[in-house]
C-alpha positions as CSV (number, residue, x, y, z in Angstrom):
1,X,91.4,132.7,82.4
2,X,89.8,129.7,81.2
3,X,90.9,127.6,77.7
4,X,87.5,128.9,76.4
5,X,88.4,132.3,77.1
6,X,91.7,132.1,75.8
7,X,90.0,130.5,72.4
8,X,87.4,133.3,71.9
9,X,90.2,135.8,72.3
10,X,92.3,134.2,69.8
11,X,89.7,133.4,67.4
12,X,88.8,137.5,68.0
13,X,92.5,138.3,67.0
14,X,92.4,135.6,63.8
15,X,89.6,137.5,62.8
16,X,90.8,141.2,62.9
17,X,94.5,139.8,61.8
18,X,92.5,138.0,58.3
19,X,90.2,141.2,58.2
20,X,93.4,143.5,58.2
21,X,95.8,141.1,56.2
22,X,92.5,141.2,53.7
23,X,92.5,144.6,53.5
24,X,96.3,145.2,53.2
25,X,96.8,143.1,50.2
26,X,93.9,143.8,48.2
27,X,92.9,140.4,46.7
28,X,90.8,137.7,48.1
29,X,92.9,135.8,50.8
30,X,92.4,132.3,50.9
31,X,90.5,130.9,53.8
32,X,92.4,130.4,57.0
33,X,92.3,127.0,58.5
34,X,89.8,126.9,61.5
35,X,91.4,127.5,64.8
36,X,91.5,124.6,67.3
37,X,88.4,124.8,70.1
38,X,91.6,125.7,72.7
39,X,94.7,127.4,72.0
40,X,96.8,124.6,73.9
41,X,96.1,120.7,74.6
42,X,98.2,121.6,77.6
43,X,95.6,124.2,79.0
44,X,92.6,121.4,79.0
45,X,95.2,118.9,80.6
46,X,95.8,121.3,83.6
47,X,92.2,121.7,84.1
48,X,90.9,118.5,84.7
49,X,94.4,117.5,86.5
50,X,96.3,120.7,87.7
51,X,94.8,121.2,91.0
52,X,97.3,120.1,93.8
53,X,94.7,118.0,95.5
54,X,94.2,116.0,92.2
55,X,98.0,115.4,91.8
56,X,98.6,114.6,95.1
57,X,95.6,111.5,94.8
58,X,96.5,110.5,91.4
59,X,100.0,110.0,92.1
60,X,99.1,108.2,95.6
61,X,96.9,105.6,93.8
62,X,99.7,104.8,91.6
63,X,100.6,102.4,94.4
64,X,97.7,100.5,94.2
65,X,93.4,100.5,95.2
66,X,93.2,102.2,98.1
67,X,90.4,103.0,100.8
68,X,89.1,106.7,101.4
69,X,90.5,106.5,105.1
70,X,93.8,105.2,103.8
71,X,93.8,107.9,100.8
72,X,93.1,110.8,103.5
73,X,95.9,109.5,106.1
74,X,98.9,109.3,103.2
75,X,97.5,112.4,101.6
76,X,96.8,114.9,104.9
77,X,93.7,116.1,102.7
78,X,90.4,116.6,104.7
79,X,87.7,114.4,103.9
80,X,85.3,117.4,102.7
81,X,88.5,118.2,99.9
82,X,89.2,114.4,99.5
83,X,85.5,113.5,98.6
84,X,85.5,116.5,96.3
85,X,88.7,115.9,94.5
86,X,87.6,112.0,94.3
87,X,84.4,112.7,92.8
88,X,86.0,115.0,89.7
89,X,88.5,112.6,89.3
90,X,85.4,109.9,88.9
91,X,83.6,112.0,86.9
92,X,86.7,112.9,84.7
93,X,87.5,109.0,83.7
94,X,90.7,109.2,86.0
95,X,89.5,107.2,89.0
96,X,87.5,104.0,89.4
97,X,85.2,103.9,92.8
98,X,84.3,100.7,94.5
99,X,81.7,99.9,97.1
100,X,81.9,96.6,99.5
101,X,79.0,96.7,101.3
102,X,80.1,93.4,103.3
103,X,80.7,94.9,107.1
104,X,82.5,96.7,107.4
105,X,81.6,98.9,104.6
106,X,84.1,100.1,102.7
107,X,84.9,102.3,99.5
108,X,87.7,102.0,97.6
109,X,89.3,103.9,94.7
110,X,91.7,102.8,92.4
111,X,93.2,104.4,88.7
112,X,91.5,104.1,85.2
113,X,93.8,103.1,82.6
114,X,93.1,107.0,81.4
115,X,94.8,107.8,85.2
116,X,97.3,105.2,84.8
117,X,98.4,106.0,81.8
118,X,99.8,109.6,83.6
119,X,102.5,107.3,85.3
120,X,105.2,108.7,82.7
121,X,104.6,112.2,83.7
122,X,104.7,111.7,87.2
123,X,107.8,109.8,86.9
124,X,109.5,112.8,84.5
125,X,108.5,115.2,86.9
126,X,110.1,112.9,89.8
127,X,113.3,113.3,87.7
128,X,113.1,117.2,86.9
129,X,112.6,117.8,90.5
130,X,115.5,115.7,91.4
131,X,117.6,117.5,89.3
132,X,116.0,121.0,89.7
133,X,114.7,121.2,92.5
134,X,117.7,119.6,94.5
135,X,118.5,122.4,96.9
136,X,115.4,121.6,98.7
137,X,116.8,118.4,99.9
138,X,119.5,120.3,101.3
């Protein structure tokens, strides 16, 4: 279910909730504050982020600019998914693309401050999986 689904459903349940309270109490309610456009910041975060291809090539150009070929060998993506995830990461603000047309051509991809400034929640995750997750080192 989608953030915008989630909203309408929750705006539907403010609605009947205020129509009932309403109702129940018999006097004019004062007017509810206006719901937020999504129920969760964290919902809108995981869509334009939460796809494992996405994670996997944010957190590998936290080391540095890299090429396309150098991003599909340290990432075992194929190129068809790599260009893909690339391109919504361009078009989301998270990646930067570069072309050098000297020869040999080459494109190279490196972080936005808006994809480096996730280098804090990769790092907590590094620690929750190194303290959570620890039997799968075993």
């Amino acid at each position: 279910m989608s953030s915008q689904d989630l909203s309408a459903a929750e705006s539907a349940e403010t609605a009947d909730s205020g129509a009932d309270a309403t109702a129940d109490s018999g006097a004019d309610a004062a007017p509810e504050a206006t719901a937020p456009d999504t129920p969760c910041p964290v919902i809108d975060s995981i869509e334009q982020i939460g796809s494992q291809w996405r994670l996997v090539v944010l957190h590998e150009l936290l080391n540095g600019e890299a090429r396309f070929n150098e991003l599909k060998r340290e990432t075992d993506a194929n190129a068809r998914t790599l260009s893909r995830v690339l391109d919504d990461l361009q078009e989301t603000g998270f990646v930067d693309r570069r072309l050098e047309e000297d020869s040999p051509v080459a494109t190279y991809y490196s972080l936005t401050d808006k994809g480096e400034s996730l280098a804090p929640v990769f790092e907590e995750i590094d620690e929750w999986a190194h303290e959570w997750l620890a039997e799968c080192d075993a």
